[in-house]
C-alpha positions as CSV (number, residue, x, y, z in Angstrom):
1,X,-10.3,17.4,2.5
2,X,-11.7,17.0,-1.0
3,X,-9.7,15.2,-3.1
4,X,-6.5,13.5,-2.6
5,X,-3.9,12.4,-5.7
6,X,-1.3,10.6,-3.6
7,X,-1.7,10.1,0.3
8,X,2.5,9.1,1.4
9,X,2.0,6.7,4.6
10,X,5.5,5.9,6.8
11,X,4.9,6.3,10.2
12,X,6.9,3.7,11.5
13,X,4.2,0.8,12.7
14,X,1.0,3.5,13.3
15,X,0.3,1.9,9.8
16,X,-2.9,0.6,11.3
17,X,-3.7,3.8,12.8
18,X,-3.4,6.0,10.1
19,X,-5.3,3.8,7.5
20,X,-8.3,4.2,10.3
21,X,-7.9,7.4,9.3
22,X,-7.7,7.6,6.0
23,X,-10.8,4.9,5.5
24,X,-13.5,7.7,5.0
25,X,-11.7,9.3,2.4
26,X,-11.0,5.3,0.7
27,X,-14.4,4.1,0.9
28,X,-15.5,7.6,-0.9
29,X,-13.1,7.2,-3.3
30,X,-11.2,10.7,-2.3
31,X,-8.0,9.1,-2.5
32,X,-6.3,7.9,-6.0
33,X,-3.1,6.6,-4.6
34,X,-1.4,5.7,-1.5
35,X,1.9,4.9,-1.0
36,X,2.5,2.7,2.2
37,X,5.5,1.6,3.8
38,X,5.3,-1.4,6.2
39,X,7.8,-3.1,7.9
40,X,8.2,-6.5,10.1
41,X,9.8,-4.4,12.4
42,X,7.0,-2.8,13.9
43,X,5.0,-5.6,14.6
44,X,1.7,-6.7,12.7
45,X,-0.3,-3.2,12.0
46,X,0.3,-3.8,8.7
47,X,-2.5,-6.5,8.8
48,X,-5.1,-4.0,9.4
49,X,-4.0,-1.4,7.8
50,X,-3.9,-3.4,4.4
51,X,-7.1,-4.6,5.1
52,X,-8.4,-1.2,5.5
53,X,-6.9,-0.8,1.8
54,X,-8.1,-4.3,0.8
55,X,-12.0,-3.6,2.0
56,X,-12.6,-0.3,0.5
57,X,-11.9,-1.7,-2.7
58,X,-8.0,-0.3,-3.8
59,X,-5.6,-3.0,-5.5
60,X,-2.0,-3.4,-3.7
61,X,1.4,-3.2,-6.2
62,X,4.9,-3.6,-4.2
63,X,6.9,-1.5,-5.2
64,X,10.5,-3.1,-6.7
65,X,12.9,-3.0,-3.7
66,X,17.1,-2.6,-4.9
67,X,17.3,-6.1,-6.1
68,X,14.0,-6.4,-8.4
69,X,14.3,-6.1,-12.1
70,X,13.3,-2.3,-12.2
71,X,13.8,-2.2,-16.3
72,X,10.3,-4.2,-16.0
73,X,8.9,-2.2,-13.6
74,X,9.6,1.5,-15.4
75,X,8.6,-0.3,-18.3
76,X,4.9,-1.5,-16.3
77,X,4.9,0.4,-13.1
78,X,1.6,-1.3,-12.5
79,X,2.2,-4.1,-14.1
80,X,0.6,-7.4,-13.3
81,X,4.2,-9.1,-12.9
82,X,4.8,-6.7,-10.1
83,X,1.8,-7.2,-8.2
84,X,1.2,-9.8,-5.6
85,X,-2.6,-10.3,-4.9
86,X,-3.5,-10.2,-1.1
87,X,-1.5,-9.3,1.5
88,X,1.4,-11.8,2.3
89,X,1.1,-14.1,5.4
90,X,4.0,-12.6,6.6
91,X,6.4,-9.7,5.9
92,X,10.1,-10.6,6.3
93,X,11.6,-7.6,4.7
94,X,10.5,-4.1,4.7
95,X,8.0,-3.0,1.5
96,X,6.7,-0.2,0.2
97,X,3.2,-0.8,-1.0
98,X,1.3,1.3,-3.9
99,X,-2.4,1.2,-3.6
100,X,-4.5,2.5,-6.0
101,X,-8.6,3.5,-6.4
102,X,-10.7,1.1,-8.6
């Protein structure tokens, strides 16, 4: 693989698994985007997974879920008010994660 715009992640709690995967092509830079869905449901792959993200340099952006203000989100889709530094210590709900090359 060369060069990869957007890399779609949901594989249901192999989170941790895949971003082993994908870590070549994110500490080369090959990938612009990811979009990454994790869920408490699966257990805690997440963890690694978003640290696989985290170390190879991308930024993290949740993506609004049904009851965020998505005015301010179409208006800023990476907007800072949007973004939540770090991964959370936990994840109650299920989010969908954008992460995106430095």
């Amino acid at each position: 693989v060369g060069h990869v715009r957007l890399a779609k992640v949901d594989v249901e709690g192999a989170e941790a698994e895949a971003a082993q995967v994908l870590a070549p092509l994110l500490h080369h830079r090959a990938v612009d985007y990811a979009l990454v869905e994790f869920s408490p449901e699966f257990g805690d792959g997440w963890r690694d997974c978003w640290s696989t993200f985290d170390v190879a340099g991308y930024s993290a952006h949740v993506l609004p879920d049904k009851g965020d203000d998505v005015d301010a989100f179409e208006a800023d889709p990476l907007g800072e008010t949007l973004a939540r530094p770090g991964p959370p210590t936990d994840l109650a709900v299920q989010v969908t994660v954008l992460f995106a090359a430095p």
